[in-house]
MOPAC internal coordinates of N, CA, C and O (Angstrom, degrees):
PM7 1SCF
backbone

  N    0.0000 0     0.00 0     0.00 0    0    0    0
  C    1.4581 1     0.00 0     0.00 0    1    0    0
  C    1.5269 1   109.32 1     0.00 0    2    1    0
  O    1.2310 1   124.53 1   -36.51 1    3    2    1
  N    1.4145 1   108.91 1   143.49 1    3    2    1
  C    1.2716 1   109.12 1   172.04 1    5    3    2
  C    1.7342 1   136.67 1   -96.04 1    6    5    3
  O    1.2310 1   115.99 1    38.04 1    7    6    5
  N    1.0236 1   125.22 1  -141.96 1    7    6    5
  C    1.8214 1    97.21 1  -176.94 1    9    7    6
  C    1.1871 1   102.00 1  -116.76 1   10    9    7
  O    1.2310 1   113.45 1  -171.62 1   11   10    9
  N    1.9785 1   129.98 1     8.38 1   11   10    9
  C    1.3333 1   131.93 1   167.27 1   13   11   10
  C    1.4902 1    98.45 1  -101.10 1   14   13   11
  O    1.2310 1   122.34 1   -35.60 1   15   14   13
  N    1.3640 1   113.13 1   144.40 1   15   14   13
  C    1.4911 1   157.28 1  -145.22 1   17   15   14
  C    2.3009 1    86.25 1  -131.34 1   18   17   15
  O    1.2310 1   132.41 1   -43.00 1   19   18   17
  N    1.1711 1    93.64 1   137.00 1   19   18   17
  C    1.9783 1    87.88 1   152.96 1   21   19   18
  C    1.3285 1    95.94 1  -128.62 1   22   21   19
  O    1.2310 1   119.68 1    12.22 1   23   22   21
  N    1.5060 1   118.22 1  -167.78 1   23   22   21
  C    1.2930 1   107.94 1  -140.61 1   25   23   22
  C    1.5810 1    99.13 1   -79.72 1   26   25   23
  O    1.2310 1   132.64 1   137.35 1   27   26   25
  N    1.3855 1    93.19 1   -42.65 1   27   26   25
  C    1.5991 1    98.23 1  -166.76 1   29   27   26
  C    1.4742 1   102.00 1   -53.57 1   30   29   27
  O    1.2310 1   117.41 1   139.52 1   31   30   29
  N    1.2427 1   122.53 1   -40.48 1   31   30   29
  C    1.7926 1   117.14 1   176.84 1   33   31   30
  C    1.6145 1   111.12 1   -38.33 1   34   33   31
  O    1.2310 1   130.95 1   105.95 1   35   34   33
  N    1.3610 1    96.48 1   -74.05 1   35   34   33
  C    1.7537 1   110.15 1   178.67 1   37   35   34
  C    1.6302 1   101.38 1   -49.52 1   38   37   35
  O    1.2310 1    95.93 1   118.30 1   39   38   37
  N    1.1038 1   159.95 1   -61.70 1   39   38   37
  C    1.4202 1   153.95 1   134.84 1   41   39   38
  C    1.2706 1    95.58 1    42.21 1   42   41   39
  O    1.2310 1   129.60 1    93.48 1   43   42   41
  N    1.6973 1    99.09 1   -86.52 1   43   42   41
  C    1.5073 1   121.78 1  -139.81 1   45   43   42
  C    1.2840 1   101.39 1   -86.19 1   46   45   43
  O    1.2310 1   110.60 1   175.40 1   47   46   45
  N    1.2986 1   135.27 1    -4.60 1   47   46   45
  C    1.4076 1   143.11 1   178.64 1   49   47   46
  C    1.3309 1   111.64 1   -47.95 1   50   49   47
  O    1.2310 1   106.28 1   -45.99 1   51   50   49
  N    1.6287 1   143.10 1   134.01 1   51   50   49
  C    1.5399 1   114.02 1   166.79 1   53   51   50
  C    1.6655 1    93.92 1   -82.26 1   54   53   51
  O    1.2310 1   126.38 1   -14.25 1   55   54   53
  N    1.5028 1   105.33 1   165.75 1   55   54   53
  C    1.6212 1   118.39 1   166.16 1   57   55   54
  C    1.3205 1   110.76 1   -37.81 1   58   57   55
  O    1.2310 1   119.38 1   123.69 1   59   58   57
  N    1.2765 1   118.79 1   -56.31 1   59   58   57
  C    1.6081 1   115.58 1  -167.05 1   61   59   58
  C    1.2736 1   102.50 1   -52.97 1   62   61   59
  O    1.2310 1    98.80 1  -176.47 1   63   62   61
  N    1.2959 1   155.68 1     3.53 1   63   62   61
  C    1.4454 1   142.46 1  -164.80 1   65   63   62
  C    2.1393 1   101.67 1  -109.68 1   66   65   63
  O    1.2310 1   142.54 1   166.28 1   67   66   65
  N    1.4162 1    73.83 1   -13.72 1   67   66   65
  C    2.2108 1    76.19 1  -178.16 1   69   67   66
  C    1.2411 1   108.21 1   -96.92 1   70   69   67
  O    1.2310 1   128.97 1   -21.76 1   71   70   69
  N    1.2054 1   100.33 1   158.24 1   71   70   69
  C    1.2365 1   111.18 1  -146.21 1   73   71   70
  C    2.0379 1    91.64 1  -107.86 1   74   73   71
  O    1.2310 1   123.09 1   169.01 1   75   74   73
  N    1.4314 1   111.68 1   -10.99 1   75   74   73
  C    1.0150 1   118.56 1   137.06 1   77   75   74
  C    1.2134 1   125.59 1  -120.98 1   78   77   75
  O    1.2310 1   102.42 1  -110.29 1   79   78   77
  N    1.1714 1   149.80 1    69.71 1   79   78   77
  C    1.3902 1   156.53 1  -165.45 1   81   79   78
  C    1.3645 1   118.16 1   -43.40 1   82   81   79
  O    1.2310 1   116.09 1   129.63 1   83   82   81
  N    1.7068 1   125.03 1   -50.37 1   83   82   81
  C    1.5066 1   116.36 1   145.47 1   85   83   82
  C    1.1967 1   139.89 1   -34.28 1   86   85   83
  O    1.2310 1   120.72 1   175.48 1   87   86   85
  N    1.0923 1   116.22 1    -4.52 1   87   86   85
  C    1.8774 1   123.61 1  -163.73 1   89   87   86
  C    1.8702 1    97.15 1  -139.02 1   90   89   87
  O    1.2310 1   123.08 1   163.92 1   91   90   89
  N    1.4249 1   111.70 1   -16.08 1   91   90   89
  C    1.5668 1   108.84 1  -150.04 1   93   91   90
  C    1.3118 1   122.62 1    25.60 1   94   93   91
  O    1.2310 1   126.66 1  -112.88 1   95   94   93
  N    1.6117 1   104.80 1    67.12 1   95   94   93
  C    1.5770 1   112.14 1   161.30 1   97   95   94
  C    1.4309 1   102.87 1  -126.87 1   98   97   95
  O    1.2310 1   125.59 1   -14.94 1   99   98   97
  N    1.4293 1   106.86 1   165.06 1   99   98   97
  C    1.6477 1   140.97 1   155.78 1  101   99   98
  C    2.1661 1    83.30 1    71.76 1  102  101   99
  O    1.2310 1   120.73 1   -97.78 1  103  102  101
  N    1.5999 1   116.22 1    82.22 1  103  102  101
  C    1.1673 1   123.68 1   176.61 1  105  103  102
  C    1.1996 1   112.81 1   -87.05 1  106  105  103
  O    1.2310 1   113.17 1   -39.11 1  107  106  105
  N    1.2602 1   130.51 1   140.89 1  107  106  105
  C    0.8913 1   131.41 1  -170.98 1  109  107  106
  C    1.8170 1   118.30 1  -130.83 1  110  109  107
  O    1.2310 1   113.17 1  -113.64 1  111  110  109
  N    0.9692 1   130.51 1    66.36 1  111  110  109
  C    1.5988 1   138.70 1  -150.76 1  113  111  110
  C    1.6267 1    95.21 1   -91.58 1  114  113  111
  O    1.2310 1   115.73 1   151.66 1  115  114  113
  N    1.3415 1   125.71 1   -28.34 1  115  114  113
  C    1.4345 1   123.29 1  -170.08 1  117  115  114
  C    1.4937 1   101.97 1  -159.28 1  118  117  115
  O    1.2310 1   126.20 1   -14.97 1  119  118  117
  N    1.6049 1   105.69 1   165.03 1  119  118  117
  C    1.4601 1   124.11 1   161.70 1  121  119  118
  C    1.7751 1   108.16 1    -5.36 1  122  121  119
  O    1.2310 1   130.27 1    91.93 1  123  122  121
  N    1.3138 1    97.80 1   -88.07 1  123  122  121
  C    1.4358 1   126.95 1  -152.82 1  125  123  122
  C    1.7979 1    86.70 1   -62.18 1  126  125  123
  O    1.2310 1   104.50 1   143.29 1  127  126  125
  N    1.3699 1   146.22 1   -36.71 1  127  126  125
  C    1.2966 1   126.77 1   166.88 1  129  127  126
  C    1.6988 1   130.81 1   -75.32 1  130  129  127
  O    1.2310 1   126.47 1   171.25 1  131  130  129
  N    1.4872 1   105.16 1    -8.75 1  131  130  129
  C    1.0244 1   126.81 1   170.00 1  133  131  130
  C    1.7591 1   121.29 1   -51.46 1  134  133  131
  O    1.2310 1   134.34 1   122.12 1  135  134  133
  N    1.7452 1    89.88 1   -57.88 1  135  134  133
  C    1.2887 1   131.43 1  -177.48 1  137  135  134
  C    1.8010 1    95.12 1   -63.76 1  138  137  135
  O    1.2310 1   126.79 1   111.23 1  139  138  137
  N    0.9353 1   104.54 1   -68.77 1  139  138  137
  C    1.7009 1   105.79 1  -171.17 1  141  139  138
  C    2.0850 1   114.12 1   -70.20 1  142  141  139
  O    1.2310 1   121.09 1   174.02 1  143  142  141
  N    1.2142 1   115.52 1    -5.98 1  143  142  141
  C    1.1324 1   131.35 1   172.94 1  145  143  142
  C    1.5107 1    98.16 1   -78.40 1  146  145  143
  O    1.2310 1   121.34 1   106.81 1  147  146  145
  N    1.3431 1   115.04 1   -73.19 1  147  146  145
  C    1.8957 1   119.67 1   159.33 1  149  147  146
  C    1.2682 1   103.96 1   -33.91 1  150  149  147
  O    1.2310 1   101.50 1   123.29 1  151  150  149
  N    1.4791 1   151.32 1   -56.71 1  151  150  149
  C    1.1541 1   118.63 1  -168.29 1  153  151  150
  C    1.3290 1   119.07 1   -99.19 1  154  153  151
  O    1.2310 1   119.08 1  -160.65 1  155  154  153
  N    1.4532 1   119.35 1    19.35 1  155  154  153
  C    1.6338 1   123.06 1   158.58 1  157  155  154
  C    1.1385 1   102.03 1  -102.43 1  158  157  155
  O    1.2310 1   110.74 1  -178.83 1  159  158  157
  N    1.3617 1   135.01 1     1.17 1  159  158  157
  C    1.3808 1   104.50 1  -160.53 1  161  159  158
  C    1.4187 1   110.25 1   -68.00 1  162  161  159
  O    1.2310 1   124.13 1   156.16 1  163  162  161
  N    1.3580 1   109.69 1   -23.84 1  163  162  161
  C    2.0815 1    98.78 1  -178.05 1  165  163  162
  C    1.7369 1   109.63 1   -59.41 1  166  165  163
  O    1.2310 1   112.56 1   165.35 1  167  166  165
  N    1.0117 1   131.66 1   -14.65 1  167  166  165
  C    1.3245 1   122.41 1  -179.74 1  169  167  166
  C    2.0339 1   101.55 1   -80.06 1  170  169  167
  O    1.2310 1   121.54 1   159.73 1  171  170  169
  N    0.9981 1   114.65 1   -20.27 1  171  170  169
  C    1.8229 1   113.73 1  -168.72 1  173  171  170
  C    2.1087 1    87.44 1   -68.01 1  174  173  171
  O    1.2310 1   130.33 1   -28.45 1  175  174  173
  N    1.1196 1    97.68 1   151.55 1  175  174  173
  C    1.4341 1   114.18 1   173.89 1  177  175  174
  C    0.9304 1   102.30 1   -47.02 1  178  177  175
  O    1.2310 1   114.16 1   -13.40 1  179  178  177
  N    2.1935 1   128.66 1   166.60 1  179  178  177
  C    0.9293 1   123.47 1   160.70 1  181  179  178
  C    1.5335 1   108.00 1   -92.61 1  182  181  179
  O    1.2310 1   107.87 1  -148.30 1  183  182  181
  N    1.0826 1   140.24 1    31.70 1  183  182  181
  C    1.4198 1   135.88 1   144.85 1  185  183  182
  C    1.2354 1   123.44 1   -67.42 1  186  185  183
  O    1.2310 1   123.51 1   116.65 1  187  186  185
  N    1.5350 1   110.88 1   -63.35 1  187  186  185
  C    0.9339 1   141.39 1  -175.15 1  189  187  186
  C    1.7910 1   114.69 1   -70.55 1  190  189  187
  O    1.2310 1   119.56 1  -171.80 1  191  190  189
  N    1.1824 1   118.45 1     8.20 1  191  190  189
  C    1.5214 1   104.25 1  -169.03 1  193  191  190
  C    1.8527 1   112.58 1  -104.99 1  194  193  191
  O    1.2310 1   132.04 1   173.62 1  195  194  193
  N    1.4364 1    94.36 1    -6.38 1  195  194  193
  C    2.0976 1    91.51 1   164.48 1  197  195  194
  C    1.3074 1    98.90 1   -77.07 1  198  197  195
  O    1.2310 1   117.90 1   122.00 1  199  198  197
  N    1.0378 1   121.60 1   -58.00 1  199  198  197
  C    1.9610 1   112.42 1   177.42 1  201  199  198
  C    1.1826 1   138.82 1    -7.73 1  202  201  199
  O    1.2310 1   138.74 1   109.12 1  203  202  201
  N    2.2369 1    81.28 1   -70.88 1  203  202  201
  C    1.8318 1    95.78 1   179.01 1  205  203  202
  C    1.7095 1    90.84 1   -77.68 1  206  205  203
  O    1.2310 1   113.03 1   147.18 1  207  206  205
  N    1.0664 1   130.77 1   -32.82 1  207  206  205
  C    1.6105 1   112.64 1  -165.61 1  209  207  206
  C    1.7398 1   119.24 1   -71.05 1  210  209  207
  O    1.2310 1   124.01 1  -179.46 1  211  210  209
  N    1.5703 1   109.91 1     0.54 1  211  210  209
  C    1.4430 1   116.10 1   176.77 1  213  211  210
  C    1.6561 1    93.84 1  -105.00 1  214  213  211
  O    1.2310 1   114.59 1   137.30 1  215  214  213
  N    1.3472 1   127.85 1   -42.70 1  215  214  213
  C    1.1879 1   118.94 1  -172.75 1  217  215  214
  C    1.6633 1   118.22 1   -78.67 1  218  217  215
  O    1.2310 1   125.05 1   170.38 1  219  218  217
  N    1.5536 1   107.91 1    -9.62 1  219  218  217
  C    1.2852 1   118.20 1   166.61 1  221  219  218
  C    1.7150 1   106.55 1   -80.68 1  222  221  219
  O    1.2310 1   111.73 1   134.92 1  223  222  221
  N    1.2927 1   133.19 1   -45.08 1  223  222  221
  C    1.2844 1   128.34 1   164.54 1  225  223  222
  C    1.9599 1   112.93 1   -32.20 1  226  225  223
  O    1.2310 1   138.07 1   103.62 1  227  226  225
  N    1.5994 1    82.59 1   -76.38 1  227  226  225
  C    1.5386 1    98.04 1  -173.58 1  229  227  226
  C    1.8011 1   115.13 1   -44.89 1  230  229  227
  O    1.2310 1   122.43 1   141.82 1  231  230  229
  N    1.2761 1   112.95 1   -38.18 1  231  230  229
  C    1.2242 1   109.77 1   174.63 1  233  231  230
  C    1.6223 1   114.31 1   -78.88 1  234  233  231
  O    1.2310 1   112.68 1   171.38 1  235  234  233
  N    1.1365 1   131.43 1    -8.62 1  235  234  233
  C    1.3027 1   139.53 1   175.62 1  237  235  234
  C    1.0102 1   110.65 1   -81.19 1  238  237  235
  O    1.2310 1   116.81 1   129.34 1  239  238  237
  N    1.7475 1   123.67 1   -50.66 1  239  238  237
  C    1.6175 1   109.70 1   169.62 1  241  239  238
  C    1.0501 1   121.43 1   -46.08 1  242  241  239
  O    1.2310 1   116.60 1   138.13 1  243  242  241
  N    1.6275 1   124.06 1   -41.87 1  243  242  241
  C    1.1610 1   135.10 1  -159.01 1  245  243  242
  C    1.4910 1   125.47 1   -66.18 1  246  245  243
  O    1.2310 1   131.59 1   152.12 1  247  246  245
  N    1.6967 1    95.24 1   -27.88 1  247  246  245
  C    0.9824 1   113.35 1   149.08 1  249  247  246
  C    1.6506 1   159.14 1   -89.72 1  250  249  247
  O    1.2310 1   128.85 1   155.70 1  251  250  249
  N    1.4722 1   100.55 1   -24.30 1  251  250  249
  C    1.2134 1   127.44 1   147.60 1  253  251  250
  C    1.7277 1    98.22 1   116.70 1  254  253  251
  O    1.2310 1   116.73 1  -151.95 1  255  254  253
  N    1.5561 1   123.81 1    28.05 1  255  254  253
  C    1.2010 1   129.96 1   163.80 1  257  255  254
  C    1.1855 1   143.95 1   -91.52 1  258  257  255
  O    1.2310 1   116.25 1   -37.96 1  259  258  257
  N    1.1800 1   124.74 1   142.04 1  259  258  257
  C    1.5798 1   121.07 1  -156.45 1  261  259  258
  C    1.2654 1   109.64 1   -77.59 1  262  261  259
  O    1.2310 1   106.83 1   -93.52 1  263  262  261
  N    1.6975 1   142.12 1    86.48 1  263  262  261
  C    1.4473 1   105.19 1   161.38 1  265  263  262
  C    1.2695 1   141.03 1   -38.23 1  266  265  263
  O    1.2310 1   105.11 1   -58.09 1  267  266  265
  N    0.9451 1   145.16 1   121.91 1  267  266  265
  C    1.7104 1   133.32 1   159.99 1  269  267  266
  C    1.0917 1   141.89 1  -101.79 1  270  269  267
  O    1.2310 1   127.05 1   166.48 1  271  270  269
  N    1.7001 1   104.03 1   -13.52 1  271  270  269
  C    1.2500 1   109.46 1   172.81 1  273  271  270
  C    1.8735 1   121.09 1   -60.59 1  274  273  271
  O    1.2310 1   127.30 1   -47.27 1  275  274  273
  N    1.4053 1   103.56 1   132.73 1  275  274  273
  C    1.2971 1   116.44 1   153.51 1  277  275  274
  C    1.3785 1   140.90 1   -31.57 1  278  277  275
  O    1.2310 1   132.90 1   137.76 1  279  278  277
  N    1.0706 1    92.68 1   -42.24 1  279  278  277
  C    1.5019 1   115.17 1  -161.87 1  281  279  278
  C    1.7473 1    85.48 1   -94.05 1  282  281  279
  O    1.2310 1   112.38 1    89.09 1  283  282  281
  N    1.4072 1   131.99 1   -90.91 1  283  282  281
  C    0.9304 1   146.39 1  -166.38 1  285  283  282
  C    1.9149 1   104.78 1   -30.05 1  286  285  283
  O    1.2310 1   119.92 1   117.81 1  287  286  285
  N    1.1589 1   117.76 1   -62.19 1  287  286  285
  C    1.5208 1   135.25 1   169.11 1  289  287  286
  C    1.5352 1    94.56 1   -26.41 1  290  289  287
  O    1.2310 1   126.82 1   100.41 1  291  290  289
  N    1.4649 1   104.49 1   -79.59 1  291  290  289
  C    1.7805 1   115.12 1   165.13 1  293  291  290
  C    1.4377 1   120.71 1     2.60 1  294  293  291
  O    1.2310 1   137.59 1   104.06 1  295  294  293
  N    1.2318 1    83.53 1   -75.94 1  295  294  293
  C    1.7253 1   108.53 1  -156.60 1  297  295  294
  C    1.3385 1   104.13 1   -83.33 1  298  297  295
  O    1.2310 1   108.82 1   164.41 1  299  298  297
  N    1.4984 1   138.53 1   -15.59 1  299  298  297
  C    1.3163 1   135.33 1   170.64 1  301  299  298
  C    1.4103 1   120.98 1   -78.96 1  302  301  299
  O    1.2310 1   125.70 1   172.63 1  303  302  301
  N    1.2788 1   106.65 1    -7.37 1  303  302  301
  C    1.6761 1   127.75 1  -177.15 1  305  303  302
  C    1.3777 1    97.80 1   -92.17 1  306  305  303
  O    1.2310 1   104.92 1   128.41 1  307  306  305
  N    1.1687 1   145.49 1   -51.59 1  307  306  305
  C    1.6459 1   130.76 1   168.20 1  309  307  306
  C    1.0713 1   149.62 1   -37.44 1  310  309  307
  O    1.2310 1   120.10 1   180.00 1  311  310  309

């Protein structure tokens, strides 16, 4: 699978898979959305970016992916 979703995909998603679940953005169902969630995360608000940056962790273990971003690491610590 790749890291685009169409709509009906994202649809059928339950909440728990977003990485904001209130908004159903930045989904994360596998590896490869994990990965592409990390590299949008600079577009998510700056309110909102310790959130996705703990739920981007948590879904990375889960998957077994390396965060690396700087920034993201950062922002999950707040």
């Amino acid at each position: 699978m790749n890291d685009r979703l169409d709509s009906r995909e994202k649809a059928s998603l339950p909440d728990s898979v977003f990485g904001l679940p209130e908004r159903r953005e930045y989904p994360m169902p596998d590896a490869a959305h994990v990965r592409a969630a990390e590299a949008y995360f600079r577009y998510c608000p700056e309110e909102l970016k310790p959130r996705l940056a703990r739920a981007i962790l948590e879904r990375a273990r889960q998957y077994g992916v390396d965060v690396e971003s700087p920034v993201v690491l950062d922002y999950a610590r707040r």
